[in-house]
C-alpha positions as CSV (number, residue, x, y, z in Angstrom):
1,X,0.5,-22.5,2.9
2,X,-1.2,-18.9,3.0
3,X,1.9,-17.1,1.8
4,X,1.4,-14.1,0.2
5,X,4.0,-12.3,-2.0
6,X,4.0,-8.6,-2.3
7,X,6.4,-5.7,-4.6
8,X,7.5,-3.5,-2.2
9,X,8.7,0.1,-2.7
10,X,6.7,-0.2,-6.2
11,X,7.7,2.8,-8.5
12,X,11.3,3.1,-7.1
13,X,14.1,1.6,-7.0
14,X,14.7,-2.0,-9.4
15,X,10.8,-2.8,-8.8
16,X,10.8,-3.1,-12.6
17,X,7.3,-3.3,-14.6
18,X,8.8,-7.0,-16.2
19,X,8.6,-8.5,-12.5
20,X,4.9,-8.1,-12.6
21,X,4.9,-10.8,-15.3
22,X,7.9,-13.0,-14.0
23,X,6.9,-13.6,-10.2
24,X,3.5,-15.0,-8.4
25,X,2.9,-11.4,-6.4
26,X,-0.4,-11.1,-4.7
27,X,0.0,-7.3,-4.1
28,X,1.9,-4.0,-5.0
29,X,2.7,-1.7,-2.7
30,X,2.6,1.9,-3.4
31,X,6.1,3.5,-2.1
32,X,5.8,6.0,0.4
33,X,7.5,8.9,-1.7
34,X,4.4,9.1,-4.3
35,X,1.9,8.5,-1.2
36,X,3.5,11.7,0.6
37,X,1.8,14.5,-1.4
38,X,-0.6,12.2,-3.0
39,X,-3.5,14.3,-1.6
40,X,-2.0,17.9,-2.6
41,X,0.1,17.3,-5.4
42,X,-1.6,16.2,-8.9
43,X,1.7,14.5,-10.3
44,X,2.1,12.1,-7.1
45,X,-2.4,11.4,-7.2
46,X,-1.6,10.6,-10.9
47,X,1.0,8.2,-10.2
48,X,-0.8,6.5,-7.5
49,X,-3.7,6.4,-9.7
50,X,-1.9,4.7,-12.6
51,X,-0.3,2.1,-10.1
52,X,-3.8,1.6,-8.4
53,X,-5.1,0.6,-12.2
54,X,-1.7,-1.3,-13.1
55,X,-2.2,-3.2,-10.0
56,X,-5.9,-4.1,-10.0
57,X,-5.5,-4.8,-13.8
58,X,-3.5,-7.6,-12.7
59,X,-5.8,-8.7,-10.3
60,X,-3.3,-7.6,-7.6
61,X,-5.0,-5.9,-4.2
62,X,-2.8,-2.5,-4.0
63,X,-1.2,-0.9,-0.1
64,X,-0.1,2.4,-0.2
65,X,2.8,3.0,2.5
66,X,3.5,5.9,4.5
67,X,-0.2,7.3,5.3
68,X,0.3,9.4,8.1
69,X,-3.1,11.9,7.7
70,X,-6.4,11.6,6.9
71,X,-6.2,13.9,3.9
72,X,-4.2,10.7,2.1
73,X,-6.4,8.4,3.7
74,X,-9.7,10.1,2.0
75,X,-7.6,10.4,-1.3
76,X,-6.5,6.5,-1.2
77,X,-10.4,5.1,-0.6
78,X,-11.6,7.4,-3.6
79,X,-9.3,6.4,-5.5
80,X,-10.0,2.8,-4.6
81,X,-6.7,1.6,-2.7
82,X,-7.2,-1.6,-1.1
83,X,-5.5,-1.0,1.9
84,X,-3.1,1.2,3.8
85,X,-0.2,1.1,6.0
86,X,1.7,3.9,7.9
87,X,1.7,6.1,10.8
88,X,-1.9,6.9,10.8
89,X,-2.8,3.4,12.0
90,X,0.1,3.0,14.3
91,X,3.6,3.3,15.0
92,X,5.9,0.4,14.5
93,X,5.2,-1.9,17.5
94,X,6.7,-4.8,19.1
95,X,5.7,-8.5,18.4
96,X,3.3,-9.1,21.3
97,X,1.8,-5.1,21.2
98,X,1.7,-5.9,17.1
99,X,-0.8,-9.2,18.5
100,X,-2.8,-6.8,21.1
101,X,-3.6,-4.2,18.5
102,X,-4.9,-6.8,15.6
103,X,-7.0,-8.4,18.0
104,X,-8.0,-5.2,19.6
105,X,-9.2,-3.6,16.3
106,X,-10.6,-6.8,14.8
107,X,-7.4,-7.7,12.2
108,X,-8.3,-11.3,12.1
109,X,-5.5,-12.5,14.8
């Protein structure tokens, strides 16, 4: 069917480390608070880090959440995130301006 299944909010919350093993995910996503000061602050980069290598470990692809400068941008691709979602690429758009953006920057839609 070409559903994918992904943990938000991972590090927060109930997004428990035994979920990893009990459901079919595809992808963790890395909760916005650790992203925040992920580029100044050495305990939030460590934290992304060790989800990033929790997450490929299991043959997951990680997205950090909440990227809203280029500073976390350049810290996410050296530290190998897979992809990234937040303010930086775009606010939150309606359904047909969602459409016109993918195709517009090549998003495969």
């Amino acid at each position: 069917m070409g559903v994918h299944v992904s943990m938000d909010d991972f590090g927060t919350g109930y997004s428990s480390l035994s979920f990893l093993k009990q459901f079919p995910l595809n992808a963790l996503k890395i909760d916005r608070s650790f992203v925040n000061e992920s580029a100044t602050n050495p305990k939030d980069a460590a934290i992304v880090k060790a989800v990033l290598a929790l997450g490929h470990g299991l043959n997951l692809r990680v997205i950090a959440e909440g990227v809203e400068t280029i500073e976390q941008q350049r810290f996410l691709e050296s530290a190998n995130c897979d992809a990234i979602q937040g303010y930086l690429l775009s606010r939150p758009l309606p359904a047909e301006a969602a459409i016109e953006f993918c195709r517009s920057h090549a998003l495969g839609i």
